[in-house]
C-alpha positions as CSV (number, residue, x, y, z in Angstrom):
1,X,0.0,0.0,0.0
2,X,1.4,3.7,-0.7
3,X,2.2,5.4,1.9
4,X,-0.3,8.0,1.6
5,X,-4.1,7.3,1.9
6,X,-5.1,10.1,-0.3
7,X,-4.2,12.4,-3.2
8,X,-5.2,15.9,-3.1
9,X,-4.9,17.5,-6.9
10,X,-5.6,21.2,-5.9
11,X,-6.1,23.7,-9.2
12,X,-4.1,27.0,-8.7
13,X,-3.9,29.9,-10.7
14,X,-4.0,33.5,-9.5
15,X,-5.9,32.6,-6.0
16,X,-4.2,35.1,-3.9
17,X,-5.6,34.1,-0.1
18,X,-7.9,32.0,-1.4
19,X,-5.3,29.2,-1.7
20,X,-3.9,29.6,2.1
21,X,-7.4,28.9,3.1
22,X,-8.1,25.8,1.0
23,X,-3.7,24.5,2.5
24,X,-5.6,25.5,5.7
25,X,-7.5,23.1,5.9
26,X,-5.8,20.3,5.3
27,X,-3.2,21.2,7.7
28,X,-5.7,21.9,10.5
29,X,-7.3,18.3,10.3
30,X,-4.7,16.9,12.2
31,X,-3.8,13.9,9.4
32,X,-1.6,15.8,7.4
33,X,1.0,13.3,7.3
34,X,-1.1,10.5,6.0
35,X,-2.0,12.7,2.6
36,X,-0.2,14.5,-0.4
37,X,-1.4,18.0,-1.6
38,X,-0.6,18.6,-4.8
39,X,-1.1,22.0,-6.0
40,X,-0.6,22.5,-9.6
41,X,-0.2,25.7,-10.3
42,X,-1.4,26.6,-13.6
43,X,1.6,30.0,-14.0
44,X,-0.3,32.0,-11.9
45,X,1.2,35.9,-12.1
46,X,0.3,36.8,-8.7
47,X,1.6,35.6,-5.3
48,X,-0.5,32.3,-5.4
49,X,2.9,30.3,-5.5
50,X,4.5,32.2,-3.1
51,X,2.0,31.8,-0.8
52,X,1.7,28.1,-1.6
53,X,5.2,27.5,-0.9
54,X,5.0,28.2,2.3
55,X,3.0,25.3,3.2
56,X,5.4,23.1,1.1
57,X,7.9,24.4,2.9
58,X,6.3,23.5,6.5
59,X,5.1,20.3,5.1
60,X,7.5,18.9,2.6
61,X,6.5,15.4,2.9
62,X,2.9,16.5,2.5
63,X,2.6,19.4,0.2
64,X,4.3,19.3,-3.1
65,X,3.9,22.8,-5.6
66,X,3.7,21.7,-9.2
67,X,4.2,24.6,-11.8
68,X,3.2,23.8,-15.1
69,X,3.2,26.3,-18.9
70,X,-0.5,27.6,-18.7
71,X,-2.7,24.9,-20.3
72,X,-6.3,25.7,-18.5
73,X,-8.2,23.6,-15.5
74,X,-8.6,20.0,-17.1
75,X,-4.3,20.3,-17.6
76,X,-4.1,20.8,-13.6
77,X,-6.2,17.6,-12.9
78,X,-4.3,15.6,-15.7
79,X,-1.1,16.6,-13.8
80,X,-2.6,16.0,-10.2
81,X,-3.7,12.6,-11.4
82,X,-0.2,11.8,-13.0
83,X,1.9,12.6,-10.3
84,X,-0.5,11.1,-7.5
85,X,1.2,8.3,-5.3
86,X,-2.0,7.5,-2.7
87,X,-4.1,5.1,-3.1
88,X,-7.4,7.4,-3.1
89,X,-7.4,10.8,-5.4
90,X,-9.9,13.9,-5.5
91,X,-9.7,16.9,-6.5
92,X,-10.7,20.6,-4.4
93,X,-10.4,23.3,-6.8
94,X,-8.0,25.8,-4.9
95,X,-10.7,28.5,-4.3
96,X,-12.5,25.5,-1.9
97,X,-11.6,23.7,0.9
98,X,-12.3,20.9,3.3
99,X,-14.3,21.0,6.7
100,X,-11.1,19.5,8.9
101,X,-12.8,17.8,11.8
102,X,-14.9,16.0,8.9
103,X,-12.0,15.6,6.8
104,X,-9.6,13.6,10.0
105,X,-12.3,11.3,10.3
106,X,-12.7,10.7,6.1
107,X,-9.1,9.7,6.3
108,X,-9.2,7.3,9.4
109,X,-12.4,5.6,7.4
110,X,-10.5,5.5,3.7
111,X,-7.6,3.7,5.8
112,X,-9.8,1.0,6.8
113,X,-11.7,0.6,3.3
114,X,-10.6,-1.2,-0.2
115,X,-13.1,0.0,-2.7
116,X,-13.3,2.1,-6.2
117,X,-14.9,5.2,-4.8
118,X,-16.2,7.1,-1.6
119,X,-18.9,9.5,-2.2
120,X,-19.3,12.1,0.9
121,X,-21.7,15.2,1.2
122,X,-20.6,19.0,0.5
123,X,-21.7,22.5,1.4
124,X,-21.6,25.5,-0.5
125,X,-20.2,28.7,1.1
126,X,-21.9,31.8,-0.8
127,X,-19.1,34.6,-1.0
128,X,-21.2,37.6,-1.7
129,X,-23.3,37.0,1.0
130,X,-20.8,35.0,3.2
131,X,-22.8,32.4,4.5
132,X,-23.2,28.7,3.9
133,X,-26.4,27.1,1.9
134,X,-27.7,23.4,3.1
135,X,-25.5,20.8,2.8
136,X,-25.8,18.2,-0.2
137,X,-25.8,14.7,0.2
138,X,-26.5,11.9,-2.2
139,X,-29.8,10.8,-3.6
140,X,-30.1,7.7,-1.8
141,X,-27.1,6.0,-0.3
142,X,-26.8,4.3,2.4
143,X,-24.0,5.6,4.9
144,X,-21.2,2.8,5.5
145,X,-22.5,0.1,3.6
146,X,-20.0,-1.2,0.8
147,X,-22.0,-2.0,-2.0
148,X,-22.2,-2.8,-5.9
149,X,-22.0,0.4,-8.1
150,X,-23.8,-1.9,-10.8
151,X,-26.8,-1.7,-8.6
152,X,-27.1,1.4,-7.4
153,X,-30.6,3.5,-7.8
154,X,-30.1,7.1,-9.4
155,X,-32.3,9.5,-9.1
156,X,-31.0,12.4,-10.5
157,X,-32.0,14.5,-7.2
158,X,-29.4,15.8,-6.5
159,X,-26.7,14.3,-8.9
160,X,-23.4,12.6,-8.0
161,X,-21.1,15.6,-8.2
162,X,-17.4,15.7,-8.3
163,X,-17.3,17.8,-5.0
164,X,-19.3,14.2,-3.8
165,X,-16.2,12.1,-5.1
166,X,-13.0,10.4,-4.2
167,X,-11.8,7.6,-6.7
168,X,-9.5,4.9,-6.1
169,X,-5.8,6.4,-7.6
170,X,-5.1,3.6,-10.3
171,X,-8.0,3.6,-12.1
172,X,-7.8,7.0,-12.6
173,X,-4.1,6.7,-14.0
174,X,-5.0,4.1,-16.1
175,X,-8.6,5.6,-17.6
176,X,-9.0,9.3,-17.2
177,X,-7.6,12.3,-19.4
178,X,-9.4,15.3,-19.2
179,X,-9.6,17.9,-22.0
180,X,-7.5,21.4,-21.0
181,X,-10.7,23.5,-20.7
182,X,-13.3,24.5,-18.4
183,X,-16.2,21.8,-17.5
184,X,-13.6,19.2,-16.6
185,X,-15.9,18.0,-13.2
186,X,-18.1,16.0,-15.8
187,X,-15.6,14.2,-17.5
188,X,-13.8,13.6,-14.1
189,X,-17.3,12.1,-13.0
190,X,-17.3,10.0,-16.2
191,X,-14.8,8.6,-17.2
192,X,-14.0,6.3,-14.1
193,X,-17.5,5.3,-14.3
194,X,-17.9,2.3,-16.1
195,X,-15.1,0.6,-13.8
196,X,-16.4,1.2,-10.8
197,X,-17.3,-1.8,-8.8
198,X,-17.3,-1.7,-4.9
199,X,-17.9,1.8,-3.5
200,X,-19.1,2.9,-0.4
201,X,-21.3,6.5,1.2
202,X,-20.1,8.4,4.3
203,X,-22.6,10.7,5.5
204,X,-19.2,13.1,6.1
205,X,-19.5,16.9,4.7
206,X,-16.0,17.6,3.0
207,X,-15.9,19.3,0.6
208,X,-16.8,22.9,1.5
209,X,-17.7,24.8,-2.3
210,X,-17.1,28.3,-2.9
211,X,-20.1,29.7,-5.0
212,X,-21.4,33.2,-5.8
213,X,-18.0,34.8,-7.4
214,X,-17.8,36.4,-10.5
215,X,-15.7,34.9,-12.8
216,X,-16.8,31.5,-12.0
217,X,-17.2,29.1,-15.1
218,X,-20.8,28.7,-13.8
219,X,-21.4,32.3,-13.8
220,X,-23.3,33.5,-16.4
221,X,-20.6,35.6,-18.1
222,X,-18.2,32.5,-18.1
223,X,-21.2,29.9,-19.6
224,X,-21.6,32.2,-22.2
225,X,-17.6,32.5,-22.7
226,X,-16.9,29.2,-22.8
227,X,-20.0,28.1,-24.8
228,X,-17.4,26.6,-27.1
229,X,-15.6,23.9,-24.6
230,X,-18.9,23.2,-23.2
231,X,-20.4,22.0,-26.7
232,X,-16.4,20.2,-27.9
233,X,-17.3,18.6,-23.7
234,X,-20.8,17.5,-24.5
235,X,-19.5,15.8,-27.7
236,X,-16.7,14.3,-25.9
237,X,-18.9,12.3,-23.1
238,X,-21.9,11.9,-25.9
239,X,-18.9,9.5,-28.1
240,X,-17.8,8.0,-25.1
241,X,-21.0,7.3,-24.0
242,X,-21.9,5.6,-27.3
243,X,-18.6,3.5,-26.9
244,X,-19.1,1.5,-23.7
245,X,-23.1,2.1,-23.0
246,X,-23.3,-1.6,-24.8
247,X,-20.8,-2.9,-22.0
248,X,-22.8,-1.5,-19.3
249,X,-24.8,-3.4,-16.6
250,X,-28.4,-1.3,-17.1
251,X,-28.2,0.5,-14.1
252,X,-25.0,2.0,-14.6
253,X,-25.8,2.8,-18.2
254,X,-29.1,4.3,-16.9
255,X,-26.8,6.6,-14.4
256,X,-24.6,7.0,-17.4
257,X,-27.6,8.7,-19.6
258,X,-29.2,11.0,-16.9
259,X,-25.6,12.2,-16.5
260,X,-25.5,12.9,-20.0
261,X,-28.7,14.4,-20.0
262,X,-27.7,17.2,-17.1
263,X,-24.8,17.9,-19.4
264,X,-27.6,18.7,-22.3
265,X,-30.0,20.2,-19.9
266,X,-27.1,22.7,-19.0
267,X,-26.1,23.5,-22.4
268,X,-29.7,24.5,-23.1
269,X,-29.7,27.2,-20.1
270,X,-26.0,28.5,-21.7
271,X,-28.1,29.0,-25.1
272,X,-30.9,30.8,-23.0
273,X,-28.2,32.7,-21.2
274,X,-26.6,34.0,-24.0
275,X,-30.3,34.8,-25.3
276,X,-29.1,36.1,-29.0
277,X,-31.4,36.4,-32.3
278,X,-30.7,32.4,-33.5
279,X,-31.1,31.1,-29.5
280,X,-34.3,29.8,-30.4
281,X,-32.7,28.1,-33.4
282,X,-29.5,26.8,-31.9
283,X,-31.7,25.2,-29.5
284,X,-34.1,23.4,-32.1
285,X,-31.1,22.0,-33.9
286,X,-29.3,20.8,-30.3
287,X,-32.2,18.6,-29.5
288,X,-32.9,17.8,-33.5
289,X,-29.8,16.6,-32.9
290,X,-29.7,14.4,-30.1
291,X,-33.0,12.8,-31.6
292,X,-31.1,11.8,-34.3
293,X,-27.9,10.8,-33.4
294,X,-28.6,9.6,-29.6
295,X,-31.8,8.5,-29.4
296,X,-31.7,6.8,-26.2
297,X,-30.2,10.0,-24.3
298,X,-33.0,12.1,-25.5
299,X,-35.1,9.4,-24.4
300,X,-34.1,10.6,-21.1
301,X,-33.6,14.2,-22.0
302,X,-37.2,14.4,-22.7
303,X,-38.0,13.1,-19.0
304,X,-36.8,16.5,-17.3
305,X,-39.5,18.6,-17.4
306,X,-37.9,21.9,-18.4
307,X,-36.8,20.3,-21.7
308,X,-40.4,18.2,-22.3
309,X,-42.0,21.7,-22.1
310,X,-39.5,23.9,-24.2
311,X,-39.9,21.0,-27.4
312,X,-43.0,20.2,-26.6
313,X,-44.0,23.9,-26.8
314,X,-42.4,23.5,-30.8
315,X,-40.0,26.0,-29.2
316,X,-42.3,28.9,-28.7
317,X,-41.6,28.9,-24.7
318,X,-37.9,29.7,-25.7
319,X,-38.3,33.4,-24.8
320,X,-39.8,32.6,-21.1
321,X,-37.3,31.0,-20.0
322,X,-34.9,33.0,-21.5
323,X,-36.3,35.7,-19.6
324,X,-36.9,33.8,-16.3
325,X,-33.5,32.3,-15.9
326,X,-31.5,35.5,-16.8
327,X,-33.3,36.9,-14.4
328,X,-33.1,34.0,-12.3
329,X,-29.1,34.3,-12.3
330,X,-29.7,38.4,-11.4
331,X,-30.2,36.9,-7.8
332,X,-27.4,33.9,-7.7
């Protein structure tokens, strides 16, 4: 067994005090020694490395600073997972960080456990209005029970979510490349999926997820930025998708789909975001296209009520929810 439990592949580029917060953490849950924290910093041009280092410094056995030529989000996780050495891995964007007293007893659990992946719960801290929003937990897991991904129920309400996930370190080395852009937390939720086997809930909150910042890629100034990686994303898990669903036991390929779906559900609101005169248009041709081409995901697609209304309105109810969800995001 490595001598670490757990690999931490932490994203950094231009965090400021952000990142002492997220090394914080980690330091202040008492296990340091029994994890690595790898933060990859993506050439940051402010002090985020200095500030970095001097964690590394205190920690050296612990806390390892990685800088790499500036290659985007999905290049920080493909360098956290390469140079990994525990025998669990996760990634906390450096902007986050853990909840310590949960986080000391994650680790004395993951010591005890041999499985593919550990789902926990996490809580968003809202930064404009500084305070934390409920905790989210899985859909319906049952805490401390080691069971058989291939039978697992999913719901959809709320979805498995990176910020839910820690994966077992070699199959991630061995299956998972991410693309250099934004979105990466979807393919980081898919691509271990299909080799999953035993995996286990701990009713634990960890992660602790910084929301309400501009800037954010889910902000909608980013979403309508980064349109472009979102769409080359969606195509990315739609092929792969298409190339393993027939190895799938049907449960995991269900879990699979309704993933897949979210990822087409969210692509809709960046089209209604963006609200522009061929919106209406783009959005006919998405789902004409996932009709034709994926039948069986818009199967699914068509089961979330947002997008049963918008088609089944022939697209006339574009403008409302244009309208509602840009003023929706006013408020987030």
């Amino acid at each position: 067994m490595s001598e670490k439990i757990l690999s931490i592949s932490v994203a950094a580029y231009n965090l400021g005090e952000m990142i002492e917060d997220n090394l914080k953490s980690f330091c202040d849950s008492g296990v340091i020694d029994d994890i690595e924290v790898l933060v990859i910093n993506d050439e940051s041009t402010d002090d985020t490395v200095k500030r970095a280092e001097k964690y590394a410094k205190k920690y050296p056995k612990s806390i390892k600073v990685i800088t790499q030529k500036n290659a985007g989000p999905g290049a920080t996780v493909n360098n956290g997972i390469k140079n990994a050495t525990g025998k669990y891995f996760r990634m906390v964007d450096g902007d986050d960080w853990v909840n310590p007293k949960d986080f000391a007893k994650l680790i004395e659990k993951l010591k005890k456990l041999d499985v593919d992946a550990v789902f926990t719960n996490y809580t968003p801290f809202h930064q404009r209005k500084q305070k934390y929003l409920p905790t989210v937990k899985t859909d319906n897991m049952i805490p401390n029970v080691v069971f058989d991904f291939k039978d697992y129920e999913y719901h959809w309400n709320p979805p498995l979510r990176m910020h839910h996930s820690i994966f077992r370190t070699d199959i991630m080395k061995k299956h998972v490349k991410l693309d250099n852009g934004f979105y990466t937390d979807t393919e980081y939720m898919f691509y271990p999926t299909p080799y999953l086997k035993k995996v286990i809930y701990l009713d634990l909150d960890i992660y602790q997820y910084r929301v309400g910042m501009p800037g954010q890629s889910t902000s909608p100034e980013k979403m309508r930025k980064n349109r472009a990686n979102h769409r080359k994303i969606l195509d990315k898990v739609l092929q792969f998708y298409e190339d393993v669903s027939d190895k799938l036991e049907p449960k995991v390929d269900y879990y699979l789909a309704r993933q897949v779906a979210g990822l087409i559900i969210n692509h809709l609101d960046i089209l209604l975001l963006i609200h522009d005169k061929t919106m209406t248009q783009d959005i006919k041709y998405l789902y004409a296209e996932i009709e034709k081409a994926h039948p069986e995901i818009y199967k699914v697609l068509r089961k979330d009520i947002k997008s049963r209304i918008i088609a089944g309105s022939g697209y006339l109810l574009t403008q409302p929810f244009s309208f509602y969800l840009r003023e929706r995001y006013k408020h987030i």
